[in-house]
DRENKESE-638113 format. One record per residue (C-alpha): x, y, z. Coordinates in steps of 0.2 Angstrom, whole numbers, padded with zeros to 4 digits, always signed. Layout:
<nodes>
XYZ
...
</nodes>
This chain:
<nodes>
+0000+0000+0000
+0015+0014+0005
+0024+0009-0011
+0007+0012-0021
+0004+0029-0013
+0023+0034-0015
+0021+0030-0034
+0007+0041-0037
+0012+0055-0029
+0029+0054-0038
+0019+0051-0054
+0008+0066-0049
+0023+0078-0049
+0026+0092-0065
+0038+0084-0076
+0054+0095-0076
+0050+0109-0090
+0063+0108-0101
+0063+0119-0117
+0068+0106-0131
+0076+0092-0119
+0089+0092-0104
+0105+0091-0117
+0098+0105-0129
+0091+0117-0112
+0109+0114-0105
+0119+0118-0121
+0112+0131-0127
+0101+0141-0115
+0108+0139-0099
+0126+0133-0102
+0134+0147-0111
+0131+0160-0094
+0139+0145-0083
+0153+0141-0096
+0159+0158-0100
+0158+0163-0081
+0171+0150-0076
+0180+0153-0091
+0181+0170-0087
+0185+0169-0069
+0201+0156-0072
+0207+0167-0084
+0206+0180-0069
+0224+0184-0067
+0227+0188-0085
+0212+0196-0089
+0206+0207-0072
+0210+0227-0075
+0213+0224-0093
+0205+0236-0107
+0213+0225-0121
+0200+0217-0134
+0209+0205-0148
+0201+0206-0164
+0198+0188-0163
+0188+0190-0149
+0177+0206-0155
+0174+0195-0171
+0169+0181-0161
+0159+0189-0145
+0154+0209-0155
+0148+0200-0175
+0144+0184-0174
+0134+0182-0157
+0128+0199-0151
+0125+0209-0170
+0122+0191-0179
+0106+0186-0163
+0100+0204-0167
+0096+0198-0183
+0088+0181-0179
+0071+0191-0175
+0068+0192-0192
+0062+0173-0189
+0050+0180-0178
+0043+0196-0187
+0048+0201-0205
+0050+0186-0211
+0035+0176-0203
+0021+0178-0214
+0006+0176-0202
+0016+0191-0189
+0017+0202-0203
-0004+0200-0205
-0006+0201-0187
+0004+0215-0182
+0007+0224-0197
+0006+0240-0190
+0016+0237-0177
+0031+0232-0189
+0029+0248-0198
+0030+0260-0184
+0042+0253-0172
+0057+0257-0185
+0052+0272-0189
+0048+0278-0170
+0065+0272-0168
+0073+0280-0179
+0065+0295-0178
+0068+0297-0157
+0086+0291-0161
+0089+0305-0174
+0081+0318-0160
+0092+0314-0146
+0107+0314-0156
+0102+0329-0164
+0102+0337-0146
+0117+0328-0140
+0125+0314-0146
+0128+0306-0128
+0108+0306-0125
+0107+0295-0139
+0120+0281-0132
+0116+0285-0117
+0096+0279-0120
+0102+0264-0130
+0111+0257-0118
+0097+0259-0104
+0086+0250-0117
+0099+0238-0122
+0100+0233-0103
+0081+0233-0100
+0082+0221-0117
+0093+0209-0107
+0086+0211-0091
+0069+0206-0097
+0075+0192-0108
+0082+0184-0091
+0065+0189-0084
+0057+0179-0099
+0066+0162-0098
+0062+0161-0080
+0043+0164-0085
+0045+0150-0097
+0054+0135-0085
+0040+0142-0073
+0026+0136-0082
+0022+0120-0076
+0026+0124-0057
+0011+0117-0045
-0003+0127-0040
+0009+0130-0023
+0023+0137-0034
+0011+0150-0039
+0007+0162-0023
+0028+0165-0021
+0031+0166-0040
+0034+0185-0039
+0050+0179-0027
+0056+0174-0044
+0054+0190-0052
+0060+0200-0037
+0076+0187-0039
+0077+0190-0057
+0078+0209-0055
+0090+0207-0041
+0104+0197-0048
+0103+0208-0064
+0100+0226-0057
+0111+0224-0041
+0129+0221-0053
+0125+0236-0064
+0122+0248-0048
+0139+0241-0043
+0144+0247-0060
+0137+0265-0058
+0146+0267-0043
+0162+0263-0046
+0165+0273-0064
+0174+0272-0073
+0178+0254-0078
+0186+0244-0092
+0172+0243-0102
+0158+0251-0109
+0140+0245-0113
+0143+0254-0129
+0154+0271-0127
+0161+0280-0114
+0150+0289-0103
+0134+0281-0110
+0131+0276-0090
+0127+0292-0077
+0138+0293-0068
+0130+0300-0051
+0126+0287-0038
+0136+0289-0023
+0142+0272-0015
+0133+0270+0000
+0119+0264-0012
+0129+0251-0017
+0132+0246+0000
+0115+0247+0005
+0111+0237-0009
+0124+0223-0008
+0113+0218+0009
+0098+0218+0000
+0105+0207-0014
+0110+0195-0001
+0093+0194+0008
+0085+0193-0010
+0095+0178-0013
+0094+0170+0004
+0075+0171+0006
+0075+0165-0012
+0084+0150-0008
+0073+0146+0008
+0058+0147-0002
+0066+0132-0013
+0068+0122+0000
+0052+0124+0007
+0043+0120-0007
+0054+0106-0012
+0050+0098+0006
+0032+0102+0005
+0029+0098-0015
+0044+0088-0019
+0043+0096-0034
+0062+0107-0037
+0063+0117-0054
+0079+0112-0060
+0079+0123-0079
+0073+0139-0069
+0084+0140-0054
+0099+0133-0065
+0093+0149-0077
+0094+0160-0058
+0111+0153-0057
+0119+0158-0071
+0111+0174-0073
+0117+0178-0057
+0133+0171-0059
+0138+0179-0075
+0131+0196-0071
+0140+0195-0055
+0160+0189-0064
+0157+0199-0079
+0153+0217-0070
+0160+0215-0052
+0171+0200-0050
+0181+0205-0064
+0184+0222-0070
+0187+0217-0090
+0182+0222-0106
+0183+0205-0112
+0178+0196-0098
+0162+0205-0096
+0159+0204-0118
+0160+0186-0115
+0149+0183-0101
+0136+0197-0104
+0135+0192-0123
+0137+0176-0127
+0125+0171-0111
+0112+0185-0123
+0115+0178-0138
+0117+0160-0141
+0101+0156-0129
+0090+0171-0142
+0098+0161-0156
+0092+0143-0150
+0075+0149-0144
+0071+0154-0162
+0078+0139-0170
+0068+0128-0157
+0052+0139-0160
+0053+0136-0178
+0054+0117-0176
+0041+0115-0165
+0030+0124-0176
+0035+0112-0191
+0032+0098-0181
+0013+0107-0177
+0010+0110-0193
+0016+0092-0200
-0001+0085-0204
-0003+0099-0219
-0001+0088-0235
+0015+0090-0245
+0005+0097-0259
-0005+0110-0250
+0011+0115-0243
+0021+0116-0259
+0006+0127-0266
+0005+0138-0252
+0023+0141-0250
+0033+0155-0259
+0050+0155-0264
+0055+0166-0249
+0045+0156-0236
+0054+0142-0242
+0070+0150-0241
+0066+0153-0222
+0062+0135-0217
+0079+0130-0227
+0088+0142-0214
+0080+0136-0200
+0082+0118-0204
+0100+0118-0208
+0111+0126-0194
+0127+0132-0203
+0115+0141-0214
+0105+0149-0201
+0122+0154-0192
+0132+0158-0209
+0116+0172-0215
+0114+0180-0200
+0131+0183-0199
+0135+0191-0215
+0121+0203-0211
+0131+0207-0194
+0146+0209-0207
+0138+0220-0217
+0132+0232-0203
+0149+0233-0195
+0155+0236-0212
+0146+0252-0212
+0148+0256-0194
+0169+0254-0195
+0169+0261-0213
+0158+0276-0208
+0161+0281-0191
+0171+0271-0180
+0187+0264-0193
+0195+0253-0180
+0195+0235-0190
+0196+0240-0207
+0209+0226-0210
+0193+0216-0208
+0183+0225-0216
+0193+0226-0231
+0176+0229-0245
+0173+0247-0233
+0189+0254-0231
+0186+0264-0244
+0171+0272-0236
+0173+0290-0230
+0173+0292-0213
+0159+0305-0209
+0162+0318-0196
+0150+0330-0199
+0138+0330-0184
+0121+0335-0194
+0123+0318-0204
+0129+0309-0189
+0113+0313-0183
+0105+0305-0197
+0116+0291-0200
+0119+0284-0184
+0100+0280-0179
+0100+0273-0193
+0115+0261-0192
+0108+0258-0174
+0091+0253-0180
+0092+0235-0182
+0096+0236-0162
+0084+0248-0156
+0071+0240-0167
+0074+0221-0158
+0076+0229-0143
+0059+0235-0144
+0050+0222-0153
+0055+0208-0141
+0046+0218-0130
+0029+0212-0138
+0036+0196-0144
+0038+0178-0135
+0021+0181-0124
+0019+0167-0110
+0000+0171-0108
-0004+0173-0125
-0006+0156-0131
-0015+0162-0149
-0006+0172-0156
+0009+0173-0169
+0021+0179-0153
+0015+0168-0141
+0032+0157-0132
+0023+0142-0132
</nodes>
């Protein structure tokens, strides 16, 4: 009779909600914080107090993971069919607001410009932290439910604590994306006050684990691993270290390669969804570019290989234009002129910046947990 009852209620338990499987979640979603942060922190002796980037690594962390994922929301929006006849409008507008705010804060000052890209940039990765939690969380028991804004608060703490450390201990190594684009303002007793919160955060968190785990016996593994290595990289890239390259690595490649792999895995569950449509129909329906689309998202080193060479072609433009640090590389725009003058500036470099603002907006309405309908829903 006991081993009857243990086997239901073990049977009764959420299955452990796993993305794709525990091989694929580990890889490519939650591995790459973890990995990089250890990386980073027993290369800590030659990298710690270091401003020195090698172009190997800016091509590696900068082009093909952080511009290259900006591009894999095209998947999601411009070249999705049914999301272009939902939210048609929305597409239209978002660039054009963007471009159009960017161009009016440069216009008054070029540092308000970079300085409001990179507050958006960090809400961007803040939230997509927030969103991966929301996703591991979805199964949780009905008891998981009254403490779940413990997650949130946990999400918000490990990400916003670190970058209050950064604000108060100006200047560092390394920018978010120039010099200055962070105020610097905050005295550091603020830090201090809020190191103690950080660690009560975390150690409430942790109890309410536990309790549940001994009352449920249920224990998210994906979302407190996700926890764990948000926290852990946001900690060695920003305060552990004080790096350019460390924190490039950890902040970067822990963004971009689970964004990447969420849009492949969306792709392929909605192919296997939509299996049961005939060959024929499905050959009929299909135009050339929608079949180009499925090709990319069904062969990886395609996928990879097109969203970076539109990352190539962009810092093309940007090192030809404006910045002219990696011309070696970029060979094909050395011969560009370098633009100085500041009422094209104010033109141009919204508009370079626009495929970032743009996805840092759009995935504001895109990968919806309670919007099970629509084109953007997450699951």
């Amino acid at each position: 009779m006991t081993q009857a009852i243990l086997k239901t209620d073990a049977t009764a338990l959420p299955k452990q909600p796993w993305l794709a499987s525990v091989k694929w979640d580990c890889a490519l979603i939650i591995g790459p914080a973890i990995v990089t942060s250890v990386i980073a922190l027993a290369c800590k002796p030659i990298l710690d107090n270091s401003q020195f980037m090698p172009l190997w690594a800016w091509v590696t962390f900068v082009l093909v993971v952080d511009v290259a994922h900006v591009y894999s929301t095209l998947f999601r929006t411009y070249f999705d069919r049914r999301s272009i006849a939902e939210h048609h409008l929305l597409l239209v507008v978002i660039p054009i607001a963007c471009w159009f705010a960017g161009w009016l804060l440069y216009r008054t000052d070029d540092m308000y410009f970079w300085r409001a890209l990179a507050y958006l940039a960090v809400f961007h990765f803040i939230r997509q932290q927030f969103g991966f939690v929301a996703l591991y969380s979805r199964n949780d028991p009905r008891e998981f439910l009254k403490v779940r804004w413990l997650d949130q608060l946990c999400v918000y703490t490990v990400t916003l604590y670190p970058l209050l450390y950064w604000h108060t201990h100006l200047p560092r190594n390394f920018n978010w994306f120039v010099s200055g684009d962070f105020v610097n303002a905050v005295p550091h007793v603020v830090n201090e006050c809020a190191l103690a919160f950080y660690c009560l955060v975390i150690a409430v968190y942790t109890a309410k684990e536990l309790l549940l785990f001994k009352s449920t016996g249920f224990l998210n593994i994906p979302k407190n691993l996700i926890l764990f290595g948000t926290a852990l990289s946001w900690w060695v890239g920003i305060v552990a270290l004080n790096s350019d390259l460390a924190f490039t690595m950890t902040n970067v490649v822990s963004h971009g390669v689970p964004y990447m792999a969420l849009i492949w895995l969306y792709h392929n569950k909605a192919s296997r969804a939509n299996a049961n449509v005939s060959s024929a129909e499905t050959r009929a329906s299909k135009s050339l570019g929608l079949l180009s689309k499925d090709f990319l998202l069904s062969f990886a080193p395609a996928f990879v290989l097109f969203l970076v060479l539109l990352a190539y072609f962009e810092e093309g433009f940007w090192d030809g234009l404006i910045w002219r640090e990696h011309l070696t590389f970029f060979t094909p725009f050395a011969s560009l002129p370098a633009i100085t003058d500041a009422t094209t500036l104010s033109i141009l470099v919204p508009l370079l910046s626009l495929p970032q603002s743009t996805h840092y907006v759009l995935d504001g309405f895109i990968w919806r947990v309670k919007d099970k309908s629509g084109s953007w829903s997450a699951r």
